[in-house]
LUMDRENMI-786686 format. One record per residue (C-alpha): x, y negated, z. Coordinates in steps of 0.001 Angstrom, whole numbers, plus 524288, in hexadecimal, padded with zeros to 5 digits. Each point is the difference from the previous one (the first is absolute). Layout:
XYZ...
REM end
This chain:
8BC4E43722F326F8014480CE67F91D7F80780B6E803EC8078580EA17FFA87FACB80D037FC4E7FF1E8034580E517FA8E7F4B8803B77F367801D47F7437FECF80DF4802B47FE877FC6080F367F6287F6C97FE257F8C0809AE7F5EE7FFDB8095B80D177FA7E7F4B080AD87F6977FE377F6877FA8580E1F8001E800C7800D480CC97F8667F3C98026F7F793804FC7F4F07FC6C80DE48080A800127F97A80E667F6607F6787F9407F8268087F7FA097FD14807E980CDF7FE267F38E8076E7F4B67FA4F7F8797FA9E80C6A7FD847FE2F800BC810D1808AE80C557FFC9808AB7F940809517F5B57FE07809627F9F780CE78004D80C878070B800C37FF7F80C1D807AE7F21E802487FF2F7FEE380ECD7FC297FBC2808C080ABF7FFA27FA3880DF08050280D0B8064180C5D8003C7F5A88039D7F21F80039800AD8003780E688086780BE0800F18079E7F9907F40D8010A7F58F808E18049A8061980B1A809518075A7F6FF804B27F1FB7F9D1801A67FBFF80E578084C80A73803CD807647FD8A7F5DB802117F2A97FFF48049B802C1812CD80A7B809537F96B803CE7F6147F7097FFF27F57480A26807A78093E8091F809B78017A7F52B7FFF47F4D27F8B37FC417F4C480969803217F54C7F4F67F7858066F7F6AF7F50D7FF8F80AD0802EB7F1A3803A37FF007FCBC7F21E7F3C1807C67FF3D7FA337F8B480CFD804A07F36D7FB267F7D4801F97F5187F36B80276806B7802C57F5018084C802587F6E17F5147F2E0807A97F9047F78D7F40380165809267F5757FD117FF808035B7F0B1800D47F2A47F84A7F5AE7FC837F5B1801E7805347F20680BB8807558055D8018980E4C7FA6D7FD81809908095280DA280A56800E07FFCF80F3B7FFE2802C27FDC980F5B7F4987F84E801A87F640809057F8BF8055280A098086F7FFB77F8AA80C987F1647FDCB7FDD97FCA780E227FC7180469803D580E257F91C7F3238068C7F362803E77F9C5801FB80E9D8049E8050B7FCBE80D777F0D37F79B801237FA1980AFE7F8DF803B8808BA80B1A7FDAD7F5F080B027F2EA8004F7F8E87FFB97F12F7FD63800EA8014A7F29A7F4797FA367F7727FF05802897F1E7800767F4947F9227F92D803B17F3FF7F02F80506801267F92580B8F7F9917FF707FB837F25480EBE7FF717FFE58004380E018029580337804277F14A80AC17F61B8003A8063F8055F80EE27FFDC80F137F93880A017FB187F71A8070F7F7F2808777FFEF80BAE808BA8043C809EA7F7DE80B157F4587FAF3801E87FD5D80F1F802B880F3D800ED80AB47FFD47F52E8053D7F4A38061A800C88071B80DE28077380CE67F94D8095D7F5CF7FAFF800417F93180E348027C80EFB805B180A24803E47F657808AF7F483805B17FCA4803BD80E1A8043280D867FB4280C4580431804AD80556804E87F3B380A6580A998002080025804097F231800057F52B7F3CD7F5317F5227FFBE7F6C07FE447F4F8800867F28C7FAB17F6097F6E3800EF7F9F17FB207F693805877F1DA8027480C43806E67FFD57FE27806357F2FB7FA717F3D77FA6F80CAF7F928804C0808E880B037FB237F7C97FE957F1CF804137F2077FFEA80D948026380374800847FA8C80C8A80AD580815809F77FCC68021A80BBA7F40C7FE2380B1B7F7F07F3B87FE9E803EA7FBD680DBA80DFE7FFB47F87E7FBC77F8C07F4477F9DE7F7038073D80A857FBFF8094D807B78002B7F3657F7987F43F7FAF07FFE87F8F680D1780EAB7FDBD800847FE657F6BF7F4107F86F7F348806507FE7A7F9027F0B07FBF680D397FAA47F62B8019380A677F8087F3DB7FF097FF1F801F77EF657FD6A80DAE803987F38D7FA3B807D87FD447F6777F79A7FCC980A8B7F6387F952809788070E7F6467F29A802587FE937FF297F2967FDC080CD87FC557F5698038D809AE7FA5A7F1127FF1B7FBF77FF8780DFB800B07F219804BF809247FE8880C597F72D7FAC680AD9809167FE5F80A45811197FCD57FD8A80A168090D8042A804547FDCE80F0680E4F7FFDE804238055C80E09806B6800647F96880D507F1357FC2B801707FA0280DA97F8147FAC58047580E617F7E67F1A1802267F22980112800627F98B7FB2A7F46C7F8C57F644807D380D4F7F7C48003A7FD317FD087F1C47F0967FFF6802FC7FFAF7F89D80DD27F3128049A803AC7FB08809477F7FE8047D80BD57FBD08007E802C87F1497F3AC809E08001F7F7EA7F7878068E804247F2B47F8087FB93809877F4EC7F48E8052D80430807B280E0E800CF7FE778070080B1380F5D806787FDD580CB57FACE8001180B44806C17FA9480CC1802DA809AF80D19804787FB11804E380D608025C80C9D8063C802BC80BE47F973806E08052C7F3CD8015C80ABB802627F4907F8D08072D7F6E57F6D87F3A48009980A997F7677FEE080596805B97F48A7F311801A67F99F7F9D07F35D8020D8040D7F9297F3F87FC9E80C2F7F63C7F2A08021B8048C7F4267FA487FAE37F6017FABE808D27F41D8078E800057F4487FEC080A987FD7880C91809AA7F3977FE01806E4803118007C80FFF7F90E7FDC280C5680A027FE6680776808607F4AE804D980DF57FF5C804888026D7FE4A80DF3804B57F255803EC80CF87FEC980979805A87F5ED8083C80B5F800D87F9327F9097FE637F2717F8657F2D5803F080DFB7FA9B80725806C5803667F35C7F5917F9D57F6C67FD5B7F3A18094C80F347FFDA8002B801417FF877F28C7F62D7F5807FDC0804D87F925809F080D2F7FEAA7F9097F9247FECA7F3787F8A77F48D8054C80CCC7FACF8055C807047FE0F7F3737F3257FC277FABA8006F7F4CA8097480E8C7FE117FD787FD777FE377F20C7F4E37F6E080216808FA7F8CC8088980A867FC8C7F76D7F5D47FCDE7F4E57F9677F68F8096180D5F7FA6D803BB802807FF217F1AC7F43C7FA367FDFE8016D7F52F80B3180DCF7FC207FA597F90E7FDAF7F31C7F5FB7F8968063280ADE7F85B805B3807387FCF47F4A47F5AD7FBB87F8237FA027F6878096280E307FAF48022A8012B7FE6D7F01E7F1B97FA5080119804857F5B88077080C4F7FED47FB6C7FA907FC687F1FE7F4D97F848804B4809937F6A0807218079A7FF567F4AD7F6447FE757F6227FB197F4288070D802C27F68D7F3A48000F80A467F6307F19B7FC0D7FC00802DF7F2058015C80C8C802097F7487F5D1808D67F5B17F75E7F5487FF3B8097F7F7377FDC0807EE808C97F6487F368801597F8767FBAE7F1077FF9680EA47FC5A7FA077FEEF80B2C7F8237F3DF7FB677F970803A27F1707FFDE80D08803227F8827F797807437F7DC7F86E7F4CF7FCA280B5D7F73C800258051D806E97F4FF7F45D800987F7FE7FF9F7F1D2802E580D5D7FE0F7FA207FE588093D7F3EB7F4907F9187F94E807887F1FC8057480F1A803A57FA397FE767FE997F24B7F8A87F35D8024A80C147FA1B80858809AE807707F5567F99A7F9247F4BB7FECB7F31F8079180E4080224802B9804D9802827F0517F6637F4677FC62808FA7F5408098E80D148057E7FD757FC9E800127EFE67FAFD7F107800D180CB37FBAB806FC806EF8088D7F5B37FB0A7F8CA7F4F58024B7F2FD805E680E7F80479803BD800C5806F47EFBB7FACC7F2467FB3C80A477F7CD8066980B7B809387FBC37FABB8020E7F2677FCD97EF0D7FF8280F857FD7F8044D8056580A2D7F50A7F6C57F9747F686808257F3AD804C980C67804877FDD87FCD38051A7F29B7FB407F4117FBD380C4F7F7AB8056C80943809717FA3B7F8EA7FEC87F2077FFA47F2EC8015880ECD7FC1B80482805E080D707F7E78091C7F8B87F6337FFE880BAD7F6697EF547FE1E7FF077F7FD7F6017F7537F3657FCC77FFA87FCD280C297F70A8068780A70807F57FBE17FA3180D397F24A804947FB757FC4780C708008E7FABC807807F3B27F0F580411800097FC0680A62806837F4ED80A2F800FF7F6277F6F880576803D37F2F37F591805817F7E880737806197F4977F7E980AF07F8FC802877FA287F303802F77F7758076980A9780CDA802308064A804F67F4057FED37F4737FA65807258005C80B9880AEE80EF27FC86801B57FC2A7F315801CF7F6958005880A5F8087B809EA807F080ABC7F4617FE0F7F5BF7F7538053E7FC96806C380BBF80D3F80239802FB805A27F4B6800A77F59D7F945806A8801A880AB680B1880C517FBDA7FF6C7FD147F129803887F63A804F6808BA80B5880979807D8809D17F3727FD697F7407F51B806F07FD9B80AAB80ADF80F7F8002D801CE800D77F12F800037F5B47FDCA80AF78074A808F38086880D877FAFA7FF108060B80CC77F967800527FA917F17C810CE7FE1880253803A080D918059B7F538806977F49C806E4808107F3097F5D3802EB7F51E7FBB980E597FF0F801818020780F8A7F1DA7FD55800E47F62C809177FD237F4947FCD07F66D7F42D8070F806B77F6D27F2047FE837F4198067C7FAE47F4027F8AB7F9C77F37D7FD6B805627F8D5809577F7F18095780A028039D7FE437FD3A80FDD7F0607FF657FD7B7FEA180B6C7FA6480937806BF8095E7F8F17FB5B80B5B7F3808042D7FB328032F80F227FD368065C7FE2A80D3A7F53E7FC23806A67F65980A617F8A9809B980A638042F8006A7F9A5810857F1147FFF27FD0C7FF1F810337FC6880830802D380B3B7F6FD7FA0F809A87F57D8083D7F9F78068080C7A801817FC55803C980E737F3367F829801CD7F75480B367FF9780811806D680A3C7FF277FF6880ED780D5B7F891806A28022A80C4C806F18048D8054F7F17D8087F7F45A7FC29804637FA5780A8380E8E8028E802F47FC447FD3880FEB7F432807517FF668067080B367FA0080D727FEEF8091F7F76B8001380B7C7F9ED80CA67FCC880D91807127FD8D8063E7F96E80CF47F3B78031D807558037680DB87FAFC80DF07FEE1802507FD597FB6C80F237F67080B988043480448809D67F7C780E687FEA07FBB68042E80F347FEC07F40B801F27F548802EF7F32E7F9E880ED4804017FF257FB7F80E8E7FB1D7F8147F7F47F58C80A797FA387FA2D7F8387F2028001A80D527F612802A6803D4807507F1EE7F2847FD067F9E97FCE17F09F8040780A667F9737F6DD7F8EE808497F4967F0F17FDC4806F7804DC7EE79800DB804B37FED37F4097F44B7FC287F92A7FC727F6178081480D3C7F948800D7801057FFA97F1E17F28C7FAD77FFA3805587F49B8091280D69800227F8E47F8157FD537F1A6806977F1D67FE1180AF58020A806E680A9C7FB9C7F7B180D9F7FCFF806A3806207F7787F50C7F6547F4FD802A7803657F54B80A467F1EB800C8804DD800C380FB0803057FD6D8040A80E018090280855806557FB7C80D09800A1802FF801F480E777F6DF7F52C804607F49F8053A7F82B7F3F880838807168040980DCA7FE9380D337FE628032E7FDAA7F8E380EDA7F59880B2880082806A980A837FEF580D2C7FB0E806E67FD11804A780C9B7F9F480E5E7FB3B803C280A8F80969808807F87F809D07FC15802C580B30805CE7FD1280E7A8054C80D298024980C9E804E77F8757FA07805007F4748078180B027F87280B747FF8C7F6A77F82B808DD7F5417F3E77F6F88016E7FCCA7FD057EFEE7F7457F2D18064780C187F88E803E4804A07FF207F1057F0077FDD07FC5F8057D7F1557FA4680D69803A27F9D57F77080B9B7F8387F5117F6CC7FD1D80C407F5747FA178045780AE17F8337F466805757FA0A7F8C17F2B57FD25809767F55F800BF80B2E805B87F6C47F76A8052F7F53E7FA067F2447FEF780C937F9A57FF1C804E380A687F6327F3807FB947F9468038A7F1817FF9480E058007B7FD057FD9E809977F24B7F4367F6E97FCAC8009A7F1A88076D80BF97FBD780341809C17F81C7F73980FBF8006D80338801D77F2E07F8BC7F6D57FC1780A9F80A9E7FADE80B4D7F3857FF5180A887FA6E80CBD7FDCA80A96806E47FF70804C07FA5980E267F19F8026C804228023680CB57FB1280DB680356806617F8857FBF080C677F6318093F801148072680A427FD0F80C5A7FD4C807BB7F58A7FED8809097F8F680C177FF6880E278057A800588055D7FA4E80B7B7F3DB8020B808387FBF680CB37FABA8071C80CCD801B97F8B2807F17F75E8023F7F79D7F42580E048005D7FED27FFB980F2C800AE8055D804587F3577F6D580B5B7FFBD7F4B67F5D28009C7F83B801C57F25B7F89C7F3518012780F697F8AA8015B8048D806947F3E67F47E7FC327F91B801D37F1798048880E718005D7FC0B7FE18803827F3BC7F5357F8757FB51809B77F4FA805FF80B1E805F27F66D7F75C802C27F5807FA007F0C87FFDE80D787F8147FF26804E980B3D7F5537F5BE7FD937F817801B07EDEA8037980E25803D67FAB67FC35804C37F3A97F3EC7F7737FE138020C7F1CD8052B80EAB7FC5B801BD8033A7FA417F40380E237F7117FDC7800747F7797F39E80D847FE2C7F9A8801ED7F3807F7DA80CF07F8DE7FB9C805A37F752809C67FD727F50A7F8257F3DC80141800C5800AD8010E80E2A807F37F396801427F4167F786800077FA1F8021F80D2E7F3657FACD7FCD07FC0D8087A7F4E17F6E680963800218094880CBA7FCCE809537FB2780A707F40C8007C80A857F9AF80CE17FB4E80EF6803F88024E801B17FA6E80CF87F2F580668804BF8029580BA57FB5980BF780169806767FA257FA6C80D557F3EB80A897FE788092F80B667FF09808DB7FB4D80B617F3B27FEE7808987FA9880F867FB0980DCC80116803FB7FC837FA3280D877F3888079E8003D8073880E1A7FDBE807E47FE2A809BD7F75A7FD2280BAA7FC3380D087FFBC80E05802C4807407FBE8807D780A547F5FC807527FB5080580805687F0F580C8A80658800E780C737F8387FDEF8020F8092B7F2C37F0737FDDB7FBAC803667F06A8010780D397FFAE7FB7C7FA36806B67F3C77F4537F7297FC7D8071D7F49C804B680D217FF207FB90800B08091B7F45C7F1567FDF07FB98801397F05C801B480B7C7FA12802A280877807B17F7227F68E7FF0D7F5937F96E7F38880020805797F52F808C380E008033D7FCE17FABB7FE247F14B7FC527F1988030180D207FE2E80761805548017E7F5667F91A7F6187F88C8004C7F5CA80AE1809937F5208015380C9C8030C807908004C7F7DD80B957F6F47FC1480AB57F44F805FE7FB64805EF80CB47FDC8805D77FFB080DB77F26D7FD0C804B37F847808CC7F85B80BFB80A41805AD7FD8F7FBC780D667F288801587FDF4800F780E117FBC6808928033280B787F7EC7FA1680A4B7F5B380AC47FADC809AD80C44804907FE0B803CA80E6B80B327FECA806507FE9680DA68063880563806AA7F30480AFB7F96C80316803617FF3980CC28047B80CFB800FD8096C803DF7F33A80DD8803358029680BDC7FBD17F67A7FFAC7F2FF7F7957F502805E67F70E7F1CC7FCB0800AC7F5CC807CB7FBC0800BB8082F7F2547F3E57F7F57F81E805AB7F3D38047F80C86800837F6917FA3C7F7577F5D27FBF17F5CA8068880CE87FE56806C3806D28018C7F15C7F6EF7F3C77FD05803C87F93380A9180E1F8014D7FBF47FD557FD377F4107F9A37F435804C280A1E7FBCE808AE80B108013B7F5327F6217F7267F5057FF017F56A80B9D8100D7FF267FF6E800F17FFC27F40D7F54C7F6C67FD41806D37F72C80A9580DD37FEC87F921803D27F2EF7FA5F7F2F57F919808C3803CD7F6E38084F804018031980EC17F13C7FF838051F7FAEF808F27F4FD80BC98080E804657FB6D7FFDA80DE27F2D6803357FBDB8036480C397FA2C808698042080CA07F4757FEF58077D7F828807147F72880A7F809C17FEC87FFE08014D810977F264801BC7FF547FF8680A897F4AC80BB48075380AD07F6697FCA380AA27F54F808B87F7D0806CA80AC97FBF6804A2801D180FC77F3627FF92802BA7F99D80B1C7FAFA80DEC806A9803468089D7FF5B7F47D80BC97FC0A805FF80870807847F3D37F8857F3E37F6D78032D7F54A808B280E6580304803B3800D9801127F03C7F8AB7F4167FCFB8075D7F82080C3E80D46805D17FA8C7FD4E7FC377F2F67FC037F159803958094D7FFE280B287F5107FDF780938808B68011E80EF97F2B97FF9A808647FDC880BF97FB607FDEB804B080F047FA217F5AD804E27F5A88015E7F5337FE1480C658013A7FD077FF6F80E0E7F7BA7F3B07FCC97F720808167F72D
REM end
């Protein structure tokens, strides 16, 4: 707040004045006022008193103000500073007892030095006091307050300056506040509204009054009126004026006080009351929530316990299963690389075989280029000879062996050599197989047998997760655990799937094994159990996370598509798994790709490694029992059964994917090769319906016009061609020759309507006047 120039000059004068009123107070001038001569104070006071009737008589506010101010004489706060009024109301209270004569000095004899000055100030004081009884006719003298207030340039009377300075309430109290600092006086007692400034001080101090609670036998009283107090009470300074006397007590006083604690009281109750009502309502609410949370916390600390006994068994579950995995992974790389070098030894055994035929019965070879040159190692000639031997050997007496098999069972007529499959192994082969097999089953039983059953056991550990899933099924959904058991089984089931193998005839189904009748039933449960619920496809996840990867395992490393048995065994399982299993005919499904394509990926690479079609002259074909005419013939039959073999997987490979490896990679390339060399007649037709019996009949059932399918053109073009060399072979026989040929040449149109070449057969029927044309067609 700023502070003007005439702000600061005022408070320069209160402070001299407090300064000289002081000054006069503690030197006991006050109290001895008008103590000169007895005989000239009293007729001063009877002159003063005179005075003050005629100013009464004509100026009857003036004399109210004045009486109001001896009344109010005693009821001077403490630390207030005493007014000009009130030094001059007590001046005439001491003379009026003075002349009563019930005046008592207050100081003794050794003061006496002290009271001559105080006198002789008292007597300036009283020519002062006179001078503004005076009637004045002519022009006052200034006072020296006056002059001191026209030296520091304030206008006007000090009643005027002051009432200046009261009509600004903010400038009042800072006003205050510094007059407090300057003088340092402590404030015993706080300023007291206008309306109470005529209370006795014992409302503050109930009993006592503030003399006697100091040991003082005065009290100080206020002087002047009512509104020259009230303006005044917040720029004086307490100060303490000694007093005997108290303030008379009225009815009306103690009704107003007990009045105004009474109300006081009353909205001290109120407010107590709504803080106890407050209070009750909280009291109410929280036993409500007490309750409230201990009736539903009622399994909370079962459900805790609980919580914490799974959470420290999965905990040691999975410690369990990290020190226990790499065991079961390396037990698991172990089996599947023994039954890949039994399936690599077989497949490298029959290309060694057909090598050594096709040296052997190659018309463009002798004895010097049918041996191979040394190489790094040194090996001679003869050494060859001798290994080619042996491997003929073997070979042919597995051959026997396969033969007399054929003849016990009856099927020696229907048999063509190079439809069976050479997979005889020797005795030393199938001892030392079933010794590393037996090691391996012996590992695996090792694996878990310093662990508890509640750690390996698939029922032990589904009954701790359904136990879970029965009491606490919000948690055990929140956990994510239907998500987490396919991942937390899967060690164990491949531990128990270590020698499955599907393409054996002895393999158990997977479905009736252990784990699987185990876990069937996980998480069904009598009531209606929710569509979201990850435990209903527990078993399809479990297929698809174990079973497929160890298929895609044994069809890249184990199994052989010159093998007619394993690759129906093989078609079987996984038609299987895809009729039965939703999950694994999603395209999306990462483990089905994989399969797939190892399944692509294996006959691609049979293709290019094992199909292999001789070519001789047909001369040397003509004698059936030779060896090059055999070789031939098997041959021919091995590729029309890979041919078989391809396309069982119809169904499962794309139609394209088949049509591909199939037609363009086999038939087109190889077998129509050895129809070519083959005699023209009945085995050519049966060798063609041999082929054809091969296609599924679903690629053609379907095709609109008289064309069949695009990678089929050749064949029919051969079977033309087949059908024309049959005529022409058949003109100038005799009649049943003749009729021969038309029945070959009906069965060649029979063929080609078969796999839907109509455009071939009208041509061939129109060319050898064949009229049956519908009959056969409808016939096919």
């Amino acid at each position: 707040m700023l502070v003007t120039k005439s702000q600061i000059k005022r408070i320069f004068l209160y402070i001299y004045i407090y300064a000289d009123i002081s000054s006069k107070m503690w030197t006991g001038q006050i109290k001895d006022i008008g103590q000169e001569d007895g005989t000239a104070n009293s007729e001063q006071g009877e002159e003063e008193m005179e005075v003050e009737s005629e100013k009464e008589e004509e100026k009857p506010k003036a004399g109210g103000a004045f009486s109001s101010a001896l009344s109010s004489l005693n009821v001077l706060r403490p630390g207030e500073i005493p007014d000009a009024a009130f030094i001059h109301a007590a001046r005439k209270k001491r003379q009026m007892a003075r002349e009563l004569g019930d005046f008592t000095p207050v100081d003794s004899e050794p003061g006496k030095g002290r009271l001559v000055r105080e006198d002789e100030n008292d007597a300036s004081d009283d020519e002062d006091d006179d001078e503004k009884r005076r009637i004045v006719f002519t022009v006052k003298e200034k006072s020296q307050r006056q002059k001191i207030a026209e030296e520091i340039g304030i206008e006007g009377s000090d009643d005027e300056a002051l009432v200046a300075g009261e009509q600004d309430e903010e400038l009042s109290r800072w006003e205050q506040e510094q007059i407090r600092k300057g003088i340092n006086i402590p404030q015993v007692q706080p300023s007291q509204p206008a309306e109470v400034n005529n209370l006795y001080y014992q409302n503050t101090y109930q009993t006592l009054s503030y003399g006697s609670s100091y040991g003082i036998p005065y009290t100080y009283a206020t002087y002047g009126s009512s509104e020259t107090k009230s303006q005044k009470t917040d720029n004086t300074v307490p100060f303490k004026t000694p007093s005997n006397e108290m303030t008379p007590i009225t009815i009306d006083l103690v009704k107003k006080q007990l009045k105004d604690r009474l109300d006081s009281m009353k909205e001290l109750h109120k407010a107590n009351r709504q803080q106890y009502e407050k209070h009750q309502q909280s009291r109410e609410d929280s036993t409500k929530a007490i309750e409230r949370l201990e009736g539903s916390s009622g399994g909370i600390g079962e459900q805790y316990k609980f919580l914490q006994e799974m959470r420290g068994y999965v905990q040691d579950l999975l410690e369990c299963f990290s020190e226990k995995v790499p065991l079961i992974n390396e037990l698991e790389s172990a089996m599947h690389q023994l039954y890949k070098q039994r399936a690599s030894r077989l497949v490298q055994r029959r290309q060694d075989d057909i090598k050594d035929e096709s040296s052997e019965f190659s018309s463009h070879s002798n004895k010097a280029l049918m041996a191979p040159n040394l190489d790094s190692f040194g090996r001679d000639r003869v050494l060859y000879q001798e290994q080619v031997k042996r491997r003929t050997a073997e070979r042919e007496a597995r051959r026997a062996r396969r033969r007399q098999a054929r003849e016990q069972t009856g099927k020696m007529a229907d048999h063509l050599e190079g439809l069976s499959s050479d997979d005889e192994e020797t005795s030393t082969d199938i001892t030392n197989f079933n010794m590393e097999r037996d090691r391996i089953l012996k590992e695996s039983s090792k694996v878990f047998e310093d662990v508890l059953e509640s750690f390996y056991s698939i029922d032990c550990i589904k009954s701790q997760f359904e136990a879970w899933r029965s009491k606490y099924f919000a948690s055990y959904k929140d956990a994510y655990i239907g998500l987490c058991l396919p991942k937390l089984f899967n060690p164990l089931i491949r531990l128990q799937l270590l020698i499955w193998t599907p393409l054996e005839g002895k393999c158990r189904d997977f479905e009736t094994m252990l784990w699987f009748e185990s876990l069937l039933f996980y998480g069904c449960e009598e009531q209606e159990q929710e569509k979201d619920d990850a435990d209903i496809s527990l078993l399809p996840t479990i297929v698809e996370r174990v079973v497929l990867p160890k298929l895609t395992v044994i069809s890249e490393n184990i199994w052989d598509p010159f093998s007619t048995t394993q690759t129906s065994r093989m078609v079987a399982i996984v038609q299987k798994l895809v009729d039965g299993y939703p999950s694994v005919v999603n395209a999306e499904n990462k483990n089905t790709q994989m399969l797939l394509k190892a399944l692509l990926l294996r006959m691609r690479r049979t293709l290019d490694d094992d199909v292999f079609m001789p070519l001789y002259p047909k001369n040397i074909l003509e004698n059936k029992n030779s060896g090059p005419y055999l070789f031939f013939q098997r041959q021919f039959w091995s590729s029309v059964k890979l041919l078989g073999n391809f396309l069982q997987w119809y169904g499962i490979l794309s139609n394209k994917t088949l049509q591909e490896l199939s037609i363009d990679g086999l038939l087109n390339r190889y077998i129509l090769m050895a129809f070519q060399n083959s005699e023209y007649g009945d085995d050519s037709i049966k060798k063609a319906q041999s082929v054809i019996a091969c296609f599924p009949k679903q690629w053609f059932a379907n095709l609109k016009g008289d064309k069949t399918i695009s990678q089929l053109e050749n064949f029919c073009r051969y079977l033309v061609h087949l059908a024309d060399t049959i005529y022409r072979n058949s003109i100038g026989c005799s009649d049943v020759e003749k009729r021969n040929a038309r029945e070959q040449i009906k069965q060649i149109i029979k063929l080609l309507a078969s796999i839907r070449a109509l455009d071939h057969a009208m041509t061939v029927a129109n060319d050898h006047n064949v009229k049956e044309l519908k009959i056969l067609i409808e016939g096919k």
